[in-house]
N, CA and C of each residue as an Amber inpcrd file, in Angstrom:
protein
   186
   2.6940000 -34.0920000 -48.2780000   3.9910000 -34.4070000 -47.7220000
   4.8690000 -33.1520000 -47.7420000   5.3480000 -32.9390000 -46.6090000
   6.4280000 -31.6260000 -46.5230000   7.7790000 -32.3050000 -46.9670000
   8.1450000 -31.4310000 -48.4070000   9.3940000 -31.2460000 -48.9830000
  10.5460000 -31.2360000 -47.7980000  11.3250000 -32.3970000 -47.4890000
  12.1410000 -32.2600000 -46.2910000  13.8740000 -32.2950000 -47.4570000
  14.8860000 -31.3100000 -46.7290000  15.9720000 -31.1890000 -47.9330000
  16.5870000 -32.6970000 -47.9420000  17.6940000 -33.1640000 -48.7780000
  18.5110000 -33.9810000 -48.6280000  18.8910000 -33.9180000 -47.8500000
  20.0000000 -35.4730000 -47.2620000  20.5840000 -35.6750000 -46.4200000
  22.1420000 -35.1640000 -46.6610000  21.9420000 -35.4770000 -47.8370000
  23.5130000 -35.4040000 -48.5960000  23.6220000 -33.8500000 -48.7860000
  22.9570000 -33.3000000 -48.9690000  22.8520000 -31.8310000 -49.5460000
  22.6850000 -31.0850000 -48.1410000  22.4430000 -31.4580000 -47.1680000
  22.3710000 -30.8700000 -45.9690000  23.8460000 -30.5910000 -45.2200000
  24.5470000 -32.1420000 -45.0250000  25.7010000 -32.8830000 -44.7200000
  26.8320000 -31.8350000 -45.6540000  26.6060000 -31.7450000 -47.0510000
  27.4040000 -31.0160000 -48.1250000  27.9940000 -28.9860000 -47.8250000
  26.6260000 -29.0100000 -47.0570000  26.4300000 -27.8360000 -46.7860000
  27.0750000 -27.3980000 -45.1090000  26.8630000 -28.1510000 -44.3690000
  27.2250000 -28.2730000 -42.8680000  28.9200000 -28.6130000 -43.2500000
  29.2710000 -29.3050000 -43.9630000  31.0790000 -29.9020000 -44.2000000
  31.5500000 -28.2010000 -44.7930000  30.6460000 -27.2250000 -45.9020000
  31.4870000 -25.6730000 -46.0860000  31.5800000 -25.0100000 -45.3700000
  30.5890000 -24.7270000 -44.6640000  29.8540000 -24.0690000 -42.7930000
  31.5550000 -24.1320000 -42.5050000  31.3590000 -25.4690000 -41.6550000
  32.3160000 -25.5070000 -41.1430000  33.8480000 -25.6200000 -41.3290000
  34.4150000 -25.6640000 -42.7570000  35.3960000 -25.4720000 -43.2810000
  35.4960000 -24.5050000 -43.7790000  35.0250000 -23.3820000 -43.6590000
  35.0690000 -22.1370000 -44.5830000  35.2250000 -21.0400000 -43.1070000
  36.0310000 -20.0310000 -43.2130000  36.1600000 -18.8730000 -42.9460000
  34.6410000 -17.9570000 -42.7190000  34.6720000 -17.3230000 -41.3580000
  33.5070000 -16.6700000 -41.5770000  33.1990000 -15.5360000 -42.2190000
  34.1360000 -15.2390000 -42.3840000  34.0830000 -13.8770000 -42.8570000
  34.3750000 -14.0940000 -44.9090000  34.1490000 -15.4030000 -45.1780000
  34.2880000 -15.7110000 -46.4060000  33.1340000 -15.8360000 -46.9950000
  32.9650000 -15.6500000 -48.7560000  31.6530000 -15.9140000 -49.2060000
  31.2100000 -17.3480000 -49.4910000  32.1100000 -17.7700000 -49.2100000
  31.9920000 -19.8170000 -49.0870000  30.6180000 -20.0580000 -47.9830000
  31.1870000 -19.3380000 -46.7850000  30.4490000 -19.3530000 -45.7390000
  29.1510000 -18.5990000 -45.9160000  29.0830000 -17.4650000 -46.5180000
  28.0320000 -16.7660000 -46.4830000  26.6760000 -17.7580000 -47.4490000
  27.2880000 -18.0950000 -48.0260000  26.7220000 -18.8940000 -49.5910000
  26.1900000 -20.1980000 -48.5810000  26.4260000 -20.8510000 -48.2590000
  26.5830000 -22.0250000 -47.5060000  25.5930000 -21.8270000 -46.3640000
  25.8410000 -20.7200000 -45.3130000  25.0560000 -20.6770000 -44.8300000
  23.4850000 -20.1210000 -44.5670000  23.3220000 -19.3880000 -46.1950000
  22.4330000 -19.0060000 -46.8160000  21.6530000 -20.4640000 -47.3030000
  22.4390000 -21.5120000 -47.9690000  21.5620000 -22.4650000 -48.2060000
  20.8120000 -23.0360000 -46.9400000  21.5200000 -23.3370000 -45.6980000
  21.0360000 -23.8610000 -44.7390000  19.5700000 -23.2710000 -44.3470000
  20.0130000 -21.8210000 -44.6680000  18.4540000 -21.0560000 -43.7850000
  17.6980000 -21.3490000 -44.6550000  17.4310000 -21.4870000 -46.4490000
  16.6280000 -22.0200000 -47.2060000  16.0450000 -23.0440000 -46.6660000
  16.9810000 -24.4890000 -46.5990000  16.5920000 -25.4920000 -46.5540000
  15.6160000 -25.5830000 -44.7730000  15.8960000 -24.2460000 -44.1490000
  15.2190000 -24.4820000 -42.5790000  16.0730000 -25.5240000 -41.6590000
  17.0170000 -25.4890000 -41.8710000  18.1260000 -26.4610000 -40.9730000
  18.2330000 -25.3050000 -39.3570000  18.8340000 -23.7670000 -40.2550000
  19.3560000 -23.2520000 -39.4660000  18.0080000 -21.9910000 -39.2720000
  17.8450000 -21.1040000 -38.2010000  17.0660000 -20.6450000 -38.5080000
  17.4640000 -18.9620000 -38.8690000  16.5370000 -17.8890000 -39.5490000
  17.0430000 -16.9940000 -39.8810000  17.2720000 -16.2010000 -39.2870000
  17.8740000 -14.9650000 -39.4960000  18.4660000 -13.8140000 -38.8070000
  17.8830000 -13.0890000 -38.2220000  17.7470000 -12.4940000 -37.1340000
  17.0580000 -11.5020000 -36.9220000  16.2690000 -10.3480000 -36.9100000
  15.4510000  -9.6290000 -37.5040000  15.2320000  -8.5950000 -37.8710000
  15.9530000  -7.2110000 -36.9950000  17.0150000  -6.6200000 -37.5340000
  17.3900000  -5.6220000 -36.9020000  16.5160000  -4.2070000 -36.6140000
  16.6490000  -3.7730000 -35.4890000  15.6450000  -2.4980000 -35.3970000
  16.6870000  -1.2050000 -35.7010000  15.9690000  -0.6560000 -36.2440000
  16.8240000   0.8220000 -37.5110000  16.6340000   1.5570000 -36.2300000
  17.8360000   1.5950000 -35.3000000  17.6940000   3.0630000 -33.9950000
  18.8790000   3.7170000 -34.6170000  18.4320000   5.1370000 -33.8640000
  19.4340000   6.1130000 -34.3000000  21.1340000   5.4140000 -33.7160000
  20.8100000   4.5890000 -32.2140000  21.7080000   4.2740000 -32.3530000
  22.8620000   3.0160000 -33.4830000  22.2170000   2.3740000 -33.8520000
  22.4220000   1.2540000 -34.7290000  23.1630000   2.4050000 -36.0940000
  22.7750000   3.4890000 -36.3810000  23.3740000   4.4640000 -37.3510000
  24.5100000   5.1020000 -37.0740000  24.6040000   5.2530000 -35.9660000
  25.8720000   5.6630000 -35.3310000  26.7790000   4.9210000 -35.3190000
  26.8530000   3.7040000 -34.9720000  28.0710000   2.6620000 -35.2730000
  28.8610000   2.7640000 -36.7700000  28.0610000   3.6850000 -37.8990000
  28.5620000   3.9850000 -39.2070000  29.1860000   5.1030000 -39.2310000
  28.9170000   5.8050000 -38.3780000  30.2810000   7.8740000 -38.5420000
  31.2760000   7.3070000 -38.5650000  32.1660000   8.4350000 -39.2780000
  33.8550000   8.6490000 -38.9710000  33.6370000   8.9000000 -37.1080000
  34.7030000   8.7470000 -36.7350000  34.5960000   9.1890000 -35.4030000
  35.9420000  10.4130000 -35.7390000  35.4300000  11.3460000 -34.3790000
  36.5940000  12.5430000 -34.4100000  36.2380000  13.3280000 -35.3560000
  35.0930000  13.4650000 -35.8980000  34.7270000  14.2420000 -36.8900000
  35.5340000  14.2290000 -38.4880000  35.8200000  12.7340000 -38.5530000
  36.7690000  13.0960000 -39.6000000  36.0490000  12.2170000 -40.8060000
């Protein structure tokens, strides 16, 4: 039998999601459980380009 999460614990988790700020660790936490539980699915693997490094300089040389 596949371990399927709670209902309540799913529901618990979807009610911080969406009451929480995204840019908050409520949200981050919260929506970290979801990708555990396989509700939501995970992130992408980012590809390391030189450009993707560039979005990190000072700009203007400073």
């Amino acid at each position: 039998m596949v371990d399927q999460p709670r209902y309540d614990d799913v529901q618990s988790e979807l009610r911080i999601l969406s009451n929480s700020r995204v840019d908050s660790l409520e949200y981050a936490v919260a929506r970290d459980k979801l990708i555990a539980m396989k509700v939501l699915p995970d992130d992408p693997v980012v590809e390391l380009t030189d450009e993707y490094w560039e979005r990190f300089k000072e700009k203007n040389g400073e």
